[in-house]
N, CA, C and O atoms as CSV, one atom per row, in Angstrom:
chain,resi,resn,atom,element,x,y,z
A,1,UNK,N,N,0.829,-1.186,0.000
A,1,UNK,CA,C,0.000,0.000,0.000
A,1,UNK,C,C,0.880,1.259,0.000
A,1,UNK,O,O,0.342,2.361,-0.102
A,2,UNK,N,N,2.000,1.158,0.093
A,2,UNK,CA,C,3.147,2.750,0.778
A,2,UNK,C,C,3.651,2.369,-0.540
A,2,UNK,O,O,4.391,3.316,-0.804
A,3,UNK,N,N,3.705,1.521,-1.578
A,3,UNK,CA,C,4.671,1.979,-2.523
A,3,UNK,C,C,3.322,2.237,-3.399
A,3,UNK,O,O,3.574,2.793,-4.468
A,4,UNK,N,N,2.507,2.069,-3.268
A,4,UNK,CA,C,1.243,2.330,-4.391
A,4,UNK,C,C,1.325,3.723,-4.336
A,4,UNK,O,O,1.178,4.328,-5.398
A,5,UNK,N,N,1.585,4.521,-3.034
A,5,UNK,CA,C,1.176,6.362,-2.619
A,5,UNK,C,C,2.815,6.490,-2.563
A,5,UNK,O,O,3.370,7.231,-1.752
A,6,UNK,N,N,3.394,5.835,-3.339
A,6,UNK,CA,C,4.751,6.839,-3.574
A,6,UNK,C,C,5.759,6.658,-2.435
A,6,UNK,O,O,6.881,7.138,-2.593
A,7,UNK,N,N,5.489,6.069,-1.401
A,7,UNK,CA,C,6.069,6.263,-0.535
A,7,UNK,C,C,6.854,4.952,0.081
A,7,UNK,O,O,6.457,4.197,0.969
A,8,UNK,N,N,8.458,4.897,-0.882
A,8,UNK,CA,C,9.540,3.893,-0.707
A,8,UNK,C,C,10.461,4.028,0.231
A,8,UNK,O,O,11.355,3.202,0.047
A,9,UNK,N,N,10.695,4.872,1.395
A,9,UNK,CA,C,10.858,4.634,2.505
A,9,UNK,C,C,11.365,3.438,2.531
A,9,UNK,O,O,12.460,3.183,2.029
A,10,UNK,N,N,10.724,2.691,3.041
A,10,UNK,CA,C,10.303,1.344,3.713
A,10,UNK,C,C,10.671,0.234,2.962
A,10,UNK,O,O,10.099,-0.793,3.328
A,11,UNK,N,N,11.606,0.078,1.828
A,11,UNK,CA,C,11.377,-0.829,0.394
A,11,UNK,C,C,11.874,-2.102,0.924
A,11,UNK,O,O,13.000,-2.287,1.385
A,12,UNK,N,N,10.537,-3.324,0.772
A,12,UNK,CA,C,11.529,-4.593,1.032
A,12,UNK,C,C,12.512,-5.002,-0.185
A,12,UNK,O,O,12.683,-4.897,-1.399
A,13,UNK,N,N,13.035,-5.547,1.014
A,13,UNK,CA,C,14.343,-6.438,-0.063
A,13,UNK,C,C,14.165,-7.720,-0.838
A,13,UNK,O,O,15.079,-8.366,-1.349
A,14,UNK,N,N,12.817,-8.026,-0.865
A,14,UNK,CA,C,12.285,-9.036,-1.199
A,14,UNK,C,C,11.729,-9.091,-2.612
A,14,UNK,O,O,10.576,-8.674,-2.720
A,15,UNK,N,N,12.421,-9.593,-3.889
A,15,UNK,CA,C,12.012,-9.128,-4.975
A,15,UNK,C,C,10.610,-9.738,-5.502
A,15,UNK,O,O,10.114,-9.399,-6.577
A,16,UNK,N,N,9.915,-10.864,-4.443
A,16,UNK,CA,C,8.572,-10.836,-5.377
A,16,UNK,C,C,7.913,-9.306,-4.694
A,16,UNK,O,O,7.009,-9.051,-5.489
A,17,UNK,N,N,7.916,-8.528,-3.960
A,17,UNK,CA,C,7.221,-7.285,-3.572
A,17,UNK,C,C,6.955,-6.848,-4.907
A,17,UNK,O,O,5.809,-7.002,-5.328
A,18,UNK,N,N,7.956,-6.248,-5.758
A,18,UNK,CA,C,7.740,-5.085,-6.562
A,18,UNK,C,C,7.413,-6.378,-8.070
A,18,UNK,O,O,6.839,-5.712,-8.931
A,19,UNK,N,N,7.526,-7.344,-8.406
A,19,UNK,CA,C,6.741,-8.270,-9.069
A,19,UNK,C,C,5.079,-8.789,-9.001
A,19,UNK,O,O,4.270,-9.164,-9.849
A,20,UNK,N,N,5.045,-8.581,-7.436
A,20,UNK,CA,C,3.488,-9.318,-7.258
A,20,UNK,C,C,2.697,-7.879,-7.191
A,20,UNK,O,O,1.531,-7.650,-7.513
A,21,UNK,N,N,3.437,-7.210,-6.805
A,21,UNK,CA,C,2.458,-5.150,-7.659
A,21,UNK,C,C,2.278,-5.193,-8.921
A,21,UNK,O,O,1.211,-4.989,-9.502
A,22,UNK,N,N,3.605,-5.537,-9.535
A,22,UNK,CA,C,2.971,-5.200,-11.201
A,22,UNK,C,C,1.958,-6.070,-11.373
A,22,UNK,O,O,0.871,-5.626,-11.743
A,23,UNK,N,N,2.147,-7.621,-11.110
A,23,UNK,CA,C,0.860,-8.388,-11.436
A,23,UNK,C,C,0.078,-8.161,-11.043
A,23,UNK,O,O,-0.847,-8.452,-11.800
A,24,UNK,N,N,-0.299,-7.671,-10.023
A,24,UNK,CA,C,-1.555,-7.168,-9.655
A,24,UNK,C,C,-1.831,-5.704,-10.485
A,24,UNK,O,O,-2.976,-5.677,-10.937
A,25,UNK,N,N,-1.185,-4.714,-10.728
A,25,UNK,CA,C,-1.592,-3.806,-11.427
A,25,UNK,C,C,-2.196,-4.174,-12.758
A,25,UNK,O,O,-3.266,-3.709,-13.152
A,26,UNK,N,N,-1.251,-5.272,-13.618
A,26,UNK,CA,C,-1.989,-5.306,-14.944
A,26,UNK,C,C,-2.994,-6.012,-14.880
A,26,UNK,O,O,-3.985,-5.577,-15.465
A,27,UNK,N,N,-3.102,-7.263,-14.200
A,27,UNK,CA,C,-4.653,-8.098,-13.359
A,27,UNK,C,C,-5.550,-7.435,-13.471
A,27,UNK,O,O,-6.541,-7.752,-14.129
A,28,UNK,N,N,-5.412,-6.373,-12.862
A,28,UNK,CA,C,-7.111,-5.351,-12.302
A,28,UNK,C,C,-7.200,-4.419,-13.355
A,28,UNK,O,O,-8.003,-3.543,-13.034
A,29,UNK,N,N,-6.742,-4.238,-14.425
A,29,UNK,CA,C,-6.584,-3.550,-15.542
A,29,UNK,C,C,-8.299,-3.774,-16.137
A,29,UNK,O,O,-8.862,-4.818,-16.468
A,30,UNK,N,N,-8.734,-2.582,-16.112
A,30,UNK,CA,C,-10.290,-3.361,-17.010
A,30,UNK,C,C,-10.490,-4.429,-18.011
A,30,UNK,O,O,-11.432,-5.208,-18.151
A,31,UNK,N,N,-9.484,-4.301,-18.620
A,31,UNK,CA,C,-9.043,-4.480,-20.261
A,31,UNK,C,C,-7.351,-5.034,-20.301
A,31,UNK,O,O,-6.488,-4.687,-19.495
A,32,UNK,N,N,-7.206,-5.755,-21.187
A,32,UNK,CA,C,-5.391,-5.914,-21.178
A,32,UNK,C,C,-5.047,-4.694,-21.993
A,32,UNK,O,O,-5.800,-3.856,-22.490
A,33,UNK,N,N,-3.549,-4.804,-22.017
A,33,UNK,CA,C,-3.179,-3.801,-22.603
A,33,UNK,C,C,-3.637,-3.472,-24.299
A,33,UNK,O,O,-3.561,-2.339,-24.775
A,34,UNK,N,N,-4.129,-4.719,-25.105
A,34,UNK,CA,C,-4.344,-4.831,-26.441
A,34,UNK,C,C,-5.614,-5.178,-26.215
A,34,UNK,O,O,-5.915,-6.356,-26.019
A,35,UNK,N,N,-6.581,-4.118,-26.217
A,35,UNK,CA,C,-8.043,-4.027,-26.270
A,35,UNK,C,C,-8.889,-5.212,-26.778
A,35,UNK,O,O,-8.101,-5.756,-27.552
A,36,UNK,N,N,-9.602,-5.665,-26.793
A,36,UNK,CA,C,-10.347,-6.902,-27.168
A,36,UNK,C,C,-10.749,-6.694,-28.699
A,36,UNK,O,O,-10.538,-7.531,-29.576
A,37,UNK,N,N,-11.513,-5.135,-28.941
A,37,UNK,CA,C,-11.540,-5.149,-30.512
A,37,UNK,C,C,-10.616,-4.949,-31.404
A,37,UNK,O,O,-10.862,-4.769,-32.597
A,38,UNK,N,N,-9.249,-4.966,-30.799
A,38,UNK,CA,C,-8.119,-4.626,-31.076
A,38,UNK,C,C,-7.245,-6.183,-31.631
A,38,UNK,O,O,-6.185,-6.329,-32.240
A,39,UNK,N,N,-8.466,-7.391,-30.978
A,39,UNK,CA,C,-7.203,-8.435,-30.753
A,39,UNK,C,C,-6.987,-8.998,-32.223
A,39,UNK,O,O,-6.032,-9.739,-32.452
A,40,UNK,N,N,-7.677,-8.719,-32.983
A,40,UNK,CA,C,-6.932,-9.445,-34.482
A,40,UNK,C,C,-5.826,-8.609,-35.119
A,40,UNK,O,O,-4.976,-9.150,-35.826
A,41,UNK,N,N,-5.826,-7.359,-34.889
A,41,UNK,CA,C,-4.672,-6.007,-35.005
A,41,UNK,C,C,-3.904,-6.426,-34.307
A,41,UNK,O,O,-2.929,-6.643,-35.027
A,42,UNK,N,N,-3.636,-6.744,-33.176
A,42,UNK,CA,C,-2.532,-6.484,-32.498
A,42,UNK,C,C,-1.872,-5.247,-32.084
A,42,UNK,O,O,-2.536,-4.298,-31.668
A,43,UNK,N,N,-0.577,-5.208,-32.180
A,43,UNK,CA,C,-0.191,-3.762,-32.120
A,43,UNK,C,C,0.199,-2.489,-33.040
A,43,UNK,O,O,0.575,-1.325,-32.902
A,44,UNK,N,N,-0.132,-3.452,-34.105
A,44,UNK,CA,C,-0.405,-2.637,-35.486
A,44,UNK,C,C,-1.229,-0.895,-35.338
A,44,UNK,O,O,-0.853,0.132,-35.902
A,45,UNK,N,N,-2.222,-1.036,-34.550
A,45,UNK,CA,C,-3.314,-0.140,-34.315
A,45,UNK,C,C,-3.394,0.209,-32.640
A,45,UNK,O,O,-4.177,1.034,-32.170
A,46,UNK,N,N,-2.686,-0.373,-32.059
A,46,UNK,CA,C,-2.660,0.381,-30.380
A,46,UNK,C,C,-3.031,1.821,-30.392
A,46,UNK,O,O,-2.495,2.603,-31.178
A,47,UNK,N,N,-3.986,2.203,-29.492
A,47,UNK,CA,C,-3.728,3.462,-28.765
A,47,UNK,C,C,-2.438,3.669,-28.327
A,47,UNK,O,O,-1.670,2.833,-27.852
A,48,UNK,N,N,-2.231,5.004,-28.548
A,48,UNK,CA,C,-0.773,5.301,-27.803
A,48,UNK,C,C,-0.455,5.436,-26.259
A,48,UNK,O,O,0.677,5.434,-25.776
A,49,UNK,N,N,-1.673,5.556,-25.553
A,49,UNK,CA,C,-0.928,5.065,-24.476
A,49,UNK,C,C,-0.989,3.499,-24.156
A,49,UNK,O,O,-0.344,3.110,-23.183
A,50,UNK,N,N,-1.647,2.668,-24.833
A,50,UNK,CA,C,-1.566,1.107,-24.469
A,50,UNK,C,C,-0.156,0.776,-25.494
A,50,UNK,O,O,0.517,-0.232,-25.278
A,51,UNK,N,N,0.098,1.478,-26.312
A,51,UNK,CA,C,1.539,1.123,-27.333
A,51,UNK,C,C,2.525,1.309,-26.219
A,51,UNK,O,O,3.300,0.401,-25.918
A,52,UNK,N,N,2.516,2.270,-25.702
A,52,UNK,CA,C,3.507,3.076,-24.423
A,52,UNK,C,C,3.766,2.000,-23.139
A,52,UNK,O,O,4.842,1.446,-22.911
A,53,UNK,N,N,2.885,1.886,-22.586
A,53,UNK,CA,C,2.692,0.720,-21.818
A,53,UNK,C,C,3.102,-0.750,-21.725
A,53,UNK,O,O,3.648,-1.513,-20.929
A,54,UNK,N,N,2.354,-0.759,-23.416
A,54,UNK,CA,C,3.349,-2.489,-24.114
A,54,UNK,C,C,4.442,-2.029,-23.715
A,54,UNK,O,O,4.563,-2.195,-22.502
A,55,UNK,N,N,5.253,-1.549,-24.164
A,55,UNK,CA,C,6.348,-1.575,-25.037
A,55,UNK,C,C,7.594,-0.902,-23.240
A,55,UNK,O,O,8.823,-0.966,-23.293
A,56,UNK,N,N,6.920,-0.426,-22.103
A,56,UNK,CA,C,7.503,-0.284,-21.394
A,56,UNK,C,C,7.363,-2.075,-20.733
A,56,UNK,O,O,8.357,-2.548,-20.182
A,57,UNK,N,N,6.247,-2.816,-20.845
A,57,UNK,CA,C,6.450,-3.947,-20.009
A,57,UNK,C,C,7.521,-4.945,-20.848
A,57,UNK,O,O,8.472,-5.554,-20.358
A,58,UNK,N,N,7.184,-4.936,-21.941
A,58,UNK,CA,C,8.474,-5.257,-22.960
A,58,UNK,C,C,9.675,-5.207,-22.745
A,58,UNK,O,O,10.460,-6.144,-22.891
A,59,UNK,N,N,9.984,-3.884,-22.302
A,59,UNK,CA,C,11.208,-3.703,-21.972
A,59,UNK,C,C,11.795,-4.093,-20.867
A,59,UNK,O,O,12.905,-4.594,-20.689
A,60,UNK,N,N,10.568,-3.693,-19.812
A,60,UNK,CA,C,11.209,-4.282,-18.626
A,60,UNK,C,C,11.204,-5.830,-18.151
A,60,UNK,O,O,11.704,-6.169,-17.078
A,61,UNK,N,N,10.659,-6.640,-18.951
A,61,UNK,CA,C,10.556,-8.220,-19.247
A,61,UNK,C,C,11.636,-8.463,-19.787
A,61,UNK,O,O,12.206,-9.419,-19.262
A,62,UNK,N,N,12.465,-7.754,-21.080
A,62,UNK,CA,C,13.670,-8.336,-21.930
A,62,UNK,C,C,14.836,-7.928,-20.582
A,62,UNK,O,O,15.913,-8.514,-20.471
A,63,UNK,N,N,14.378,-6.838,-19.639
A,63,UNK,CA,C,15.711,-6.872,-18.677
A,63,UNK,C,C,16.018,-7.918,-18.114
A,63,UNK,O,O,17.219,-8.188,-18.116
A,64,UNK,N,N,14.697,-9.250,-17.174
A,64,UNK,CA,C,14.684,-9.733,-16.561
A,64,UNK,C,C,14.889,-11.253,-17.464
A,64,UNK,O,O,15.119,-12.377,-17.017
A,65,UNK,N,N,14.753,-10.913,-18.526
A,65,UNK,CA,C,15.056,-12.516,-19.801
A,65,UNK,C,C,16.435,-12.615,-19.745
A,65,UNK,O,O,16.920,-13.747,-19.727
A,66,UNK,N,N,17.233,-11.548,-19.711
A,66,UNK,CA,C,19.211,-11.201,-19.675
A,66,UNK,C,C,19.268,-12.516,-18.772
A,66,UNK,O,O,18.505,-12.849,-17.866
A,67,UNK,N,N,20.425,-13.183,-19.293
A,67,UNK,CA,C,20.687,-14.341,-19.266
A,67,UNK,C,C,21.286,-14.224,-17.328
A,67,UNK,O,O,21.096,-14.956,-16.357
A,68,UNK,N,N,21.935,-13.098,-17.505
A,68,UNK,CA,C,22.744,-13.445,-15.789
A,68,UNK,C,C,21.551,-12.876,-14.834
A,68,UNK,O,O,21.640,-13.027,-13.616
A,69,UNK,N,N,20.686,-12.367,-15.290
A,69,UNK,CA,C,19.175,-12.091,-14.242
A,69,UNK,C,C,18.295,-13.455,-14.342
A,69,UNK,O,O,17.807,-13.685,-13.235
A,70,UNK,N,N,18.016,-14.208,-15.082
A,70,UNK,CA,C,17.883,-15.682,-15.470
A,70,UNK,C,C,18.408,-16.622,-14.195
A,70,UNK,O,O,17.681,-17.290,-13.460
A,71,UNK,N,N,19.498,-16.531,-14.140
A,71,UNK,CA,C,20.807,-17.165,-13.438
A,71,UNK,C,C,20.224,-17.355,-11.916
A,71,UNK,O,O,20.186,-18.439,-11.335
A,72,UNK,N,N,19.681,-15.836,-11.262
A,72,UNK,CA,C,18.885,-16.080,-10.332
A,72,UNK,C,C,17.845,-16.166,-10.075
A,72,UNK,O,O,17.549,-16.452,-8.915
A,73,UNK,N,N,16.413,-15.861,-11.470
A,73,UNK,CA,C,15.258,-15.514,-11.126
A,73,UNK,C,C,14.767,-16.745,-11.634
A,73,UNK,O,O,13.651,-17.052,-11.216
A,74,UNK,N,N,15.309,-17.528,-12.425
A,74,UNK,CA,C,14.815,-18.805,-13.043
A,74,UNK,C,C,13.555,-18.715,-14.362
A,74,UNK,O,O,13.074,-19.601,-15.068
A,75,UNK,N,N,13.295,-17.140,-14.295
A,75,UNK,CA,C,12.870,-16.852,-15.345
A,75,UNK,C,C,13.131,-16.347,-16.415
A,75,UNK,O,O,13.326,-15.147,-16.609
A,76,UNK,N,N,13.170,-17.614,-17.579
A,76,UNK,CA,C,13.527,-16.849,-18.974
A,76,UNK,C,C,12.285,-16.267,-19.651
A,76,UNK,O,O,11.119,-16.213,-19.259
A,77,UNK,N,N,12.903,-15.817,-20.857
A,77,UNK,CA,C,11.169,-15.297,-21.824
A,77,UNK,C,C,10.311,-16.266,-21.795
A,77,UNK,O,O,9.186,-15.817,-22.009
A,78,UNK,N,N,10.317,-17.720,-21.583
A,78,UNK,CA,C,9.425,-18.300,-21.844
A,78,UNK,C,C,8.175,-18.573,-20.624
A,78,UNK,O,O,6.997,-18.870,-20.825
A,79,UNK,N,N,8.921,-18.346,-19.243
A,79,UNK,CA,C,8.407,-18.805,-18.013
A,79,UNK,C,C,7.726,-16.994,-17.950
A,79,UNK,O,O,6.692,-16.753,-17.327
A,80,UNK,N,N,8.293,-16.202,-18.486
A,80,UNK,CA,C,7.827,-14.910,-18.131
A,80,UNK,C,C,6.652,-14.519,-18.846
A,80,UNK,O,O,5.708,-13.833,-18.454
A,81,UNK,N,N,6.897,-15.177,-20.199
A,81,UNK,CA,C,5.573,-15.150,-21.367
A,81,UNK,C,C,4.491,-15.707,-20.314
A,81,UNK,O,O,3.890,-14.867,-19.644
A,82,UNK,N,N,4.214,-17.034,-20.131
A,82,UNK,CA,C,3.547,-17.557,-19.165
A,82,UNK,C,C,2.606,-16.945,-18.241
A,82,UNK,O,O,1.419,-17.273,-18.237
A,83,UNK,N,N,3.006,-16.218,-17.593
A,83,UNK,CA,C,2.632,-15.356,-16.344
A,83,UNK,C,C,2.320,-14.020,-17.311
A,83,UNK,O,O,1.140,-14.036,-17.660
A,84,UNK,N,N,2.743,-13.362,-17.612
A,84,UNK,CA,C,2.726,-12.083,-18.564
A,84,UNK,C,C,1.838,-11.773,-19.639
A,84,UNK,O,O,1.428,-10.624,-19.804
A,85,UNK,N,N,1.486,-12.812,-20.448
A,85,UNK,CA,C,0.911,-12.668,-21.394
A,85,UNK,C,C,-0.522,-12.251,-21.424
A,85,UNK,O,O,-1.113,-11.659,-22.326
A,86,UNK,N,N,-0.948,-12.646,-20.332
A,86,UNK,CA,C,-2.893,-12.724,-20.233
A,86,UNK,C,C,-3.006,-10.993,-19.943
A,86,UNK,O,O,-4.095,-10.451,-20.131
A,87,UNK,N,N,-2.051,-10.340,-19.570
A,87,UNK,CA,C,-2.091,-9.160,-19.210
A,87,UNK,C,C,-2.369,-8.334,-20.500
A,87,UNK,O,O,-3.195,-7.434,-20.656
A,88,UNK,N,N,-1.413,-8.899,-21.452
A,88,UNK,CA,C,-1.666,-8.168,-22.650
A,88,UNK,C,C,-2.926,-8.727,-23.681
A,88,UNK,O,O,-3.821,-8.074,-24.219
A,89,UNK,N,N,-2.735,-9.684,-23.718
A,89,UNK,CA,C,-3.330,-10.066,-25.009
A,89,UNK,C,C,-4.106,-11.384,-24.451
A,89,UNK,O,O,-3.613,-12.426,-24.020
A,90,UNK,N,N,-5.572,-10.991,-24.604
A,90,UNK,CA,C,-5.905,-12.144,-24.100
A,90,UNK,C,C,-7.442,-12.397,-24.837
A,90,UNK,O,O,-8.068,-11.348,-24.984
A,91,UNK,N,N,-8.087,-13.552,-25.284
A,91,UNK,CA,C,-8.905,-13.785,-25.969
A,91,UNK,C,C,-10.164,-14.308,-24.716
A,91,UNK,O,O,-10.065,-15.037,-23.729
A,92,UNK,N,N,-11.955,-13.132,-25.637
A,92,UNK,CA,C,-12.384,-13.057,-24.579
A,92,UNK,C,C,-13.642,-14.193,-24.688
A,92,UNK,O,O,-14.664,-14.241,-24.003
A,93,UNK,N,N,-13.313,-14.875,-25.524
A,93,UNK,CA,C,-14.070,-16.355,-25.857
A,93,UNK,C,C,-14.307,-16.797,-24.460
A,93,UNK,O,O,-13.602,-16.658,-23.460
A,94,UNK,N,N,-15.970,-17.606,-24.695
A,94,UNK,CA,C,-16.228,-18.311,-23.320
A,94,UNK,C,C,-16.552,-19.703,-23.566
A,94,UNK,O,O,-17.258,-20.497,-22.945
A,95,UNK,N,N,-15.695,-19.830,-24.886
A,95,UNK,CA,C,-15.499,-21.385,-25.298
A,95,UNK,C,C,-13.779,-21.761,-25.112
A,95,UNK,O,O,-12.843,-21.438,-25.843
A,96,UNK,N,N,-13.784,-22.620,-23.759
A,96,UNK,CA,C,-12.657,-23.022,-23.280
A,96,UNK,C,C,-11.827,-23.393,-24.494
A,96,UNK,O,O,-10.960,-22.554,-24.741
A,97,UNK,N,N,-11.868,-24.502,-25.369
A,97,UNK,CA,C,-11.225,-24.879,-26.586
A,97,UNK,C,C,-10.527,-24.022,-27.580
A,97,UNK,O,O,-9.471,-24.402,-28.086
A,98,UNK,N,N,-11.117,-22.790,-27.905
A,98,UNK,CA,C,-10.910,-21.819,-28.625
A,98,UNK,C,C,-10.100,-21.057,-27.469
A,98,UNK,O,O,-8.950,-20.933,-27.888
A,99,UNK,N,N,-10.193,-20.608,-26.444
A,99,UNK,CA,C,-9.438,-19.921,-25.513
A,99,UNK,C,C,-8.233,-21.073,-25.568
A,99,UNK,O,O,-7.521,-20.794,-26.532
A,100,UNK,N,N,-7.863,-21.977,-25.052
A,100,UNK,CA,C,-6.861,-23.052,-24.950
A,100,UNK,C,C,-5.788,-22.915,-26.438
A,100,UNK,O,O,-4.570,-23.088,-26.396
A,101,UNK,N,N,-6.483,-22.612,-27.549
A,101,UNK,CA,C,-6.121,-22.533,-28.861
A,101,UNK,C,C,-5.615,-21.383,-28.959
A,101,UNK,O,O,-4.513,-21.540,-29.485
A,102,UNK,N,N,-5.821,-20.155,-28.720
A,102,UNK,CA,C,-5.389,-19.058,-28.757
A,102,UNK,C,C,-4.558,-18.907,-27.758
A,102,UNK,O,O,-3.620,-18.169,-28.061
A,103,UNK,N,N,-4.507,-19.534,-26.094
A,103,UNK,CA,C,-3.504,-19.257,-25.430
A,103,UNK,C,C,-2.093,-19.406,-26.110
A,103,UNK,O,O,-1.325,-18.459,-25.939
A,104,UNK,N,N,-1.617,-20.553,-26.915
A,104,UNK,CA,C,-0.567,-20.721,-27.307
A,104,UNK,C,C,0.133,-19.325,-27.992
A,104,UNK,O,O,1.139,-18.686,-27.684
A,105,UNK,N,N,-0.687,-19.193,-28.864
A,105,UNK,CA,C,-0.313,-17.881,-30.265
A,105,UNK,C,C,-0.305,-16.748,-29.359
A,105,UNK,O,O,0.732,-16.093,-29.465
A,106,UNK,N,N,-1.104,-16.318,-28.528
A,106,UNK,CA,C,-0.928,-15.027,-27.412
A,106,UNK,C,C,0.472,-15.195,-26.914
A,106,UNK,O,O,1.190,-14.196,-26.966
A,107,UNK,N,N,1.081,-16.554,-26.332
A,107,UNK,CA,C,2.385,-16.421,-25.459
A,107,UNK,C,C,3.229,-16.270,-26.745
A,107,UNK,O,O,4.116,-15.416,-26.734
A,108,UNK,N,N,3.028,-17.046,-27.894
A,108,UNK,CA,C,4.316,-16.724,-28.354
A,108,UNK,C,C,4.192,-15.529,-29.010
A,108,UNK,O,O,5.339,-15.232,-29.344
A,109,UNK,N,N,3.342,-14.576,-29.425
A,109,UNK,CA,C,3.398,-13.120,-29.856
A,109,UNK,C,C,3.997,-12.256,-28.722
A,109,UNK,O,O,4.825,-11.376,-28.960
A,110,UNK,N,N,3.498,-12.570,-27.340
A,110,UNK,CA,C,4.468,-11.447,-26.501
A,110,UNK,C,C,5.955,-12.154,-26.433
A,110,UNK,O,O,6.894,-11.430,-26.103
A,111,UNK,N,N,6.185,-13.428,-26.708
A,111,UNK,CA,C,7.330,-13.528,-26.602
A,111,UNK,C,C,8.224,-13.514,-27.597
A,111,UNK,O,O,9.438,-13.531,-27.397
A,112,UNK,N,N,7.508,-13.472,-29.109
A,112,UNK,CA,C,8.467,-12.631,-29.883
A,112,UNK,C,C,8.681,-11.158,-29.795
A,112,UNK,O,O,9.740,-10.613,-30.106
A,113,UNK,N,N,7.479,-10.464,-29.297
A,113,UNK,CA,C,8.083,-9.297,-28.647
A,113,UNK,C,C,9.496,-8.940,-27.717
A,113,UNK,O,O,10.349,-8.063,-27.854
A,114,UNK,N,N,9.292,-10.278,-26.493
A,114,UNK,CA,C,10.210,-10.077,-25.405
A,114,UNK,C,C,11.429,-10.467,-26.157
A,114,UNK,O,O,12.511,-9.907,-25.978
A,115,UNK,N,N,11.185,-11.717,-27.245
A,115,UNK,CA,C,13.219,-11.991,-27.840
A,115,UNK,C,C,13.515,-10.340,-29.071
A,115,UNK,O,O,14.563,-9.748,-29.325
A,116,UNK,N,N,12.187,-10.102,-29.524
A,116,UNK,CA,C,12.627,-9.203,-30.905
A,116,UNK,C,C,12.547,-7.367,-30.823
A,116,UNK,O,O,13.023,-6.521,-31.580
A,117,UNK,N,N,11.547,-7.208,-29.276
A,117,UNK,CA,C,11.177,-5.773,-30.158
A,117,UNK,C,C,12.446,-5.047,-29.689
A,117,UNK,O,O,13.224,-5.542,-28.873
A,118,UNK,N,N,12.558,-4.198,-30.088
A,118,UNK,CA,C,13.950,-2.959,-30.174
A,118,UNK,C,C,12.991,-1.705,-29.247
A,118,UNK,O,O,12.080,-0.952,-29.591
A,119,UNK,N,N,13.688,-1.923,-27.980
A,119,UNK,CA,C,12.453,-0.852,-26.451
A,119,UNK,C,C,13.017,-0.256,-26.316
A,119,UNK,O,O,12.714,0.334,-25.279
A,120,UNK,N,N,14.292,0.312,-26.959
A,120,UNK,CA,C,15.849,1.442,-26.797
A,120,UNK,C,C,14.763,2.941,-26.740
A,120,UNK,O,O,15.216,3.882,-26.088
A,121,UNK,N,N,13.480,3.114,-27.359
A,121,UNK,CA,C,12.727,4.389,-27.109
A,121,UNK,C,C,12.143,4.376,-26.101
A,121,UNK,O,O,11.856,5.453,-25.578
A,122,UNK,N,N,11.848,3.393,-25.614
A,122,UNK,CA,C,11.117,3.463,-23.899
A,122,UNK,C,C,11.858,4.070,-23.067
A,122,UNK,O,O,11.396,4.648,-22.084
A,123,UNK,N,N,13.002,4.023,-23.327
A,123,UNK,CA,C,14.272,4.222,-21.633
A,123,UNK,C,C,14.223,6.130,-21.714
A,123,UNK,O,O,14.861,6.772,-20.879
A,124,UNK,N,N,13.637,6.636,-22.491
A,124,UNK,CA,C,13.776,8.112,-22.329
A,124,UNK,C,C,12.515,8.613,-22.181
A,124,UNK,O,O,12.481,9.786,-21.807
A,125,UNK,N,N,11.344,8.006,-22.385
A,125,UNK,CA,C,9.412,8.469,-22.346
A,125,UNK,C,C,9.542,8.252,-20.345
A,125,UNK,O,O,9.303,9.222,-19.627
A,126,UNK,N,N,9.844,7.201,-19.883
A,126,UNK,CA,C,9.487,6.900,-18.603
A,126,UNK,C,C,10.472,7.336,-17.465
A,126,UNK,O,O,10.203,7.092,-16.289
């Protein structure tokens, strides 16, 4: 709750803290970041602040894919796609089969993001 109001004082040293915030931030998100009428576009057509957003979690996902952050977090792009992906891109079918079918193609689109996109413009917007 003190780092939600800004206030890091207090910061544990415990790195799921500032992991189990973001998941919970993009979780409670109304919407993922790639809008539902959005989902055959992709990011072709993003709003700019959901492009902004991608493309900062992008970035900060390819930090944590770096092979010697790996070393201790046990998460590569693929274990991170996993957990990550429903945030962005997620299909709003209430036919399990078709959801199950699309889970695959959702992880590996953010995770050709996390091996391919070029986020070198994020590090100066945020």
């Amino acid at each position: 709750m003190r780092i939600d109001q800004w206030d890091v004082t207090e910061v544990s040293d415990d790195p799921h803290v500032p992991g189990s915030l973001i998941k919970l931030w993009y979780r409670e998100l109304y919407e993922p970041l790639i809008p539902d009428d959005l989902y055959q576009q992709c990011v072709q057509s993003l709003p700019e602040l959901n492009r902004i957003v991608l493309s900062y979690l992008i970035h900060f996902l390819q930090f944590f894919a770096k092979p010697e952050n790996v070393a201790h977090t046990k998460m590569d792009a693929s274990n991170l796609v996993m957990v990550k992906a429903p945030y962005c891109l997620r299909c709003m079918s209430d036919d399990p089969r078709y959801i199950f079918e699309n889970t695959r193609k959702e992880m590996a689109f953010i995770r050709t993001l996390i091996v391919n996109l070029d986020t070198a413009f994020i590090e100066g917007v945020i």
